[in-house]
N, C-alpha and C positions, 0 to 999 in steps of 0.2 A: 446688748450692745456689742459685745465680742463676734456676736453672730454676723452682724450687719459687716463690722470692721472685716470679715473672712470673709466675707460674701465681695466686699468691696479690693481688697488684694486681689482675691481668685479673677475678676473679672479685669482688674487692671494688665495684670499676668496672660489672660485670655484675649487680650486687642491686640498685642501687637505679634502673639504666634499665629492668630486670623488670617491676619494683615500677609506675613512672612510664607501661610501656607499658599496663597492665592498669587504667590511670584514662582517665576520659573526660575529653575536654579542652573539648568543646562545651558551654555554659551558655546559660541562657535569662531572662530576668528580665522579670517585668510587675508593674507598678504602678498605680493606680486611685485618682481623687478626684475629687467631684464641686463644681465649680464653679461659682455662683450665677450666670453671666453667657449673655449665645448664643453658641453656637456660633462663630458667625462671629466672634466678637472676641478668643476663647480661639485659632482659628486665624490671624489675625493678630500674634496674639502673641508665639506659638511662632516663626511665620515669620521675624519679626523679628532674627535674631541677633541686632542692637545691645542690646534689651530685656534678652538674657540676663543681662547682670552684675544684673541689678535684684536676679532669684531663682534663679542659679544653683548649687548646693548643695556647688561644688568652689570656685568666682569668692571666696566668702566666708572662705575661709583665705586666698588673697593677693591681697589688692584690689588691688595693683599689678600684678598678672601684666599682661605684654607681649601684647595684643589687634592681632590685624589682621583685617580683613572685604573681600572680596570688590567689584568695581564697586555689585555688585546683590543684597547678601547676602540678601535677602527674595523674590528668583526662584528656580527651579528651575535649580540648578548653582552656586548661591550658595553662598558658604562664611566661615568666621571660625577663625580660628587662636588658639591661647594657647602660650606659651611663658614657663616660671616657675620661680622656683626650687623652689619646695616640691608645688606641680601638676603640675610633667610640661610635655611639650608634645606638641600634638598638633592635627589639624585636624577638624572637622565641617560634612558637604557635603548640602545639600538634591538629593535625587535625584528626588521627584519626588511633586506636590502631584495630590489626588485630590477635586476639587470642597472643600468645606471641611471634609471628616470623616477625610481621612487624609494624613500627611506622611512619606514616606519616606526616609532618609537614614544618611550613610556616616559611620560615626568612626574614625578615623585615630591610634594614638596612636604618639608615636615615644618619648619617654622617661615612667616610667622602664626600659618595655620597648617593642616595638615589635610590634606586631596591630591588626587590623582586625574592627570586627563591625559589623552591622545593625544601626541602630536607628528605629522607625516608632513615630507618634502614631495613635490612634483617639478620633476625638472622637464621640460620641453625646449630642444633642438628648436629654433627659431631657423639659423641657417647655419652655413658652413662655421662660422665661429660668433654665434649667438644663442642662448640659453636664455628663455624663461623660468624664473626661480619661484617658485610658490611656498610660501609657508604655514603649514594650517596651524589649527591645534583646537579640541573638541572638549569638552569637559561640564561639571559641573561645580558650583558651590556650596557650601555646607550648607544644612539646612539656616543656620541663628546669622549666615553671612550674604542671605541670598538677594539684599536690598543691596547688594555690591557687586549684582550679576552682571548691570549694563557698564558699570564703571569700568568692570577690570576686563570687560572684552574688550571695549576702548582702550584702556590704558598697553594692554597685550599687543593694540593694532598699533599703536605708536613705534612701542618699543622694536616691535617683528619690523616697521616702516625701516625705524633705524640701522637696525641688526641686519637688514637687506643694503640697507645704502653703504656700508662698513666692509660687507659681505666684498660687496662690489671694488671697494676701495681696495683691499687685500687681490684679488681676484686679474683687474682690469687695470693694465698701465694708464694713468693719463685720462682714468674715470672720475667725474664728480663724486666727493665723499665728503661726508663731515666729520672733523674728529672735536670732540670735547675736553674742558680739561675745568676742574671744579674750587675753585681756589680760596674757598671758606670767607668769613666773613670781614670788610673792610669799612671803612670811614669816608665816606664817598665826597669831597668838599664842595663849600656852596659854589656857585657859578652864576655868573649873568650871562645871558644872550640874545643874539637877535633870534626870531622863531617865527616861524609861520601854524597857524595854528590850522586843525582839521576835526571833522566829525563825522563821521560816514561810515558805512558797510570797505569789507576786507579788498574790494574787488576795486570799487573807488579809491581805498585808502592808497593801494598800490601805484596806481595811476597819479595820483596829486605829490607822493612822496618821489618817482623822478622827476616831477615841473617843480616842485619845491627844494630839494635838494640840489639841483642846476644850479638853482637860480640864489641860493645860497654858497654854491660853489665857484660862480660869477663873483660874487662882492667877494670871498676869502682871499679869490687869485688875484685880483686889484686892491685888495686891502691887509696884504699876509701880517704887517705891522701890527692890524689890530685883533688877529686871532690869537687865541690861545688854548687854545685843544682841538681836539678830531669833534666833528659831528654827532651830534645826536638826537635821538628820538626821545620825548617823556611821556608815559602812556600814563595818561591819570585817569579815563574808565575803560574798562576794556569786557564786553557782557558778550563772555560764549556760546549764550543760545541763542540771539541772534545775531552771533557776529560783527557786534557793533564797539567802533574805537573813539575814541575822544583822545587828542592828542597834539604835544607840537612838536614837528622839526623844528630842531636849534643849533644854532653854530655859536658854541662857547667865544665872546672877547673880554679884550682886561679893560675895558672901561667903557661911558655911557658913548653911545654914539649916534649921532643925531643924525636926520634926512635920510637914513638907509633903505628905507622904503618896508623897514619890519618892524616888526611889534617886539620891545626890549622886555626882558621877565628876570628874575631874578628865581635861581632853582636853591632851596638850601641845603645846608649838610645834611648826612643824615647815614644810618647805619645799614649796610645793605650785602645779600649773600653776592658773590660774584663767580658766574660761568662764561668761558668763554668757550668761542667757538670759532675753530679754522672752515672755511668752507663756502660752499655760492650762499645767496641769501635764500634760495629756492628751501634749506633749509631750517630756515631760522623758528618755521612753524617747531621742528622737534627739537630745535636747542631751546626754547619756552618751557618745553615740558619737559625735557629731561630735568630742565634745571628745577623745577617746583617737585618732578620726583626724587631729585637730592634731597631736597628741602624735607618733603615728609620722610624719605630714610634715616636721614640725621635727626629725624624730631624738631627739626627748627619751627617755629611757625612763623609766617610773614605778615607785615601788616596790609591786612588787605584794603584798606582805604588809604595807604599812602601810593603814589605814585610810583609806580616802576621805570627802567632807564634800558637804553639800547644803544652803547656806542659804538661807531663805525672805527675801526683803529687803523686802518691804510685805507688808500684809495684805492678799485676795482678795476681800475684802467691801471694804475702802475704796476699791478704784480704780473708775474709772468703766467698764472694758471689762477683759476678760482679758489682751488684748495688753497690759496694762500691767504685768500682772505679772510681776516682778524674780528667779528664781531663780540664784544663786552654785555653779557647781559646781567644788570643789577636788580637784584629784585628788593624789597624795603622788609626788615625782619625787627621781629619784636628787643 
């Protein structure tokens, strides 16, 4: 009997390192955006470790993380460390500068695992005061981590998406940029409103949400009496393999209202982390994710069958630039 019970561990033990040896543990990640400024100033930039907390796209979950830099962090061997609670720690080493269109360099990470990969800038003169910004970075996964191979190339292409558009905001007067700000968890209260509801692929959803927002922005301006908050979206499925939303625009009022031409819902309270984000809606794609990679840094876990929220907090037409505009994004947590 003990025999079979050994026979039957060993082989239990033996599935799932099978399974682990027969993935690829090497990932590759490049990113692209191009920056209004030369060359020369975008590589200066990057050089600079100090600069990094300005537009770093991990630095902005914990502004406090524990920063140390090198004699001469801006030479060739120069380096800057982080060590954080909710970031990890880990080092990043300039290995070796290549006239002003390429930076090559080591990242180090010791928690919450502990690997090394390649990462290299390509910068490309576009014209007299434009630069293409490339950001790669080459590596691999531990062997017991390598079912996390496609995720974290993904999750890297996001944050490099971001860390590019931030880049640029620092960089480029009067350039679109998003900035974030993570404002922990609130009490979100109930709401009635009128809504229009939808169900479709990303590409339609865009399209139906300016003829439905119009046209809910029509009844608000002829009816301001009966509003009582900004705008918003309730995303109750939302399936990222194939891109698919189920959702309503809704324009919060303080009581029932009849003949409007919309379908009236009642949203209720409920407890929910809240991110916001300054910035065009172009995007609101990476303010989704930064916010759920809050979420998994703090350890919160969100209720994934309840409904998430998207308020609009000024109107797009009254501010003077994009960056000014104010989206709320509530996500539902346990």
């Amino acid at each position: 009997m003990a025999t079979v019970l050994i026979v039957i561990f060993v082989v239990i033990l033996a599935v799932p390192l099978i399974y682990l040896s027969t993935l690829k543990g090497e990932f590759i990640v490049s990113r692209s955006l191009a920056i209004g400024v030369a060359r020369e100033q975008v590589f200066e930039k990057i050089k600079d470790f100090k600069s990094w907390p300005e537009w770093s796209p991990w630095l902005m979950h914990e502004p406090e993380t524990r920063l140390e830099y090198s004699d001469a962090p801006n030479q060739q061997g120069g380096w800057y460390s982080w060590d954080g609670e909710t970031v990890g720690a880990g080092r990043l080493t300039h290995l070796k500068f290549s006239d002003s269109n390429r930076i090559e360099q080591k990242i180090e990470f010791l928690r919450p695992f502990k690997s090394v990969s390649q990462v290299w800038w390509e910068l490309e003169q576009l014209d007299d005061s434009n630069t293409l910004v490339r950001w790669n970075m080459s590596g691999s996964m531990p062997f017991l981590f390598r079912f996390m191979t496609k995720k974290i190339a993904e999750y890297v292409g996001k944050d490099y998406d971001t860390g590019l558009a931030m880049l640029r905001g620092v960089l480029e007067p009067g350039a679109e940029y998003p900035s974030f700000s993570f404002e922990g968890i609130v009490e979100l209260p109930a709401q009635t409103a009128l809504t229009i509801p939808f169900e479709g692929d990303l590409e339609t959803m865009k399209t139906a949400m300016a003829e439905g927002f119009s046209k809910l922005g029509e009844f608000a301006a002829e009816n301001q009496q009966l509003i009582s908050g900004c705008p918003f979206t309730c995303y109750h499925e939302v399936d990222l393999q194939t891109i698919y939303f189920k959702c309503d625009m809704a324009l919060p009022v303080k009581q029932e209202v009849t003949q409007s031409g919309f379908k009236q819902k009642h949203f209720p309270a409920g407890r929910y982390y809240k991110t916001s984000m300054k910035g065009s809606y172009q995007f609101l794609e990476l303010a989704w994710y930064q916010a759920y990679s809050h979420l998994q840094m703090q350890k919160i876990k969100p209720q994934k069958k309840a409904a998430s929220f998207e308020f609009y907090e000024n109107d797009p037409n009254e501010v003077g630039h994009t960056n000014e505009i104010v989206t709320s994004i509530y996500v539902p947590v346990k």
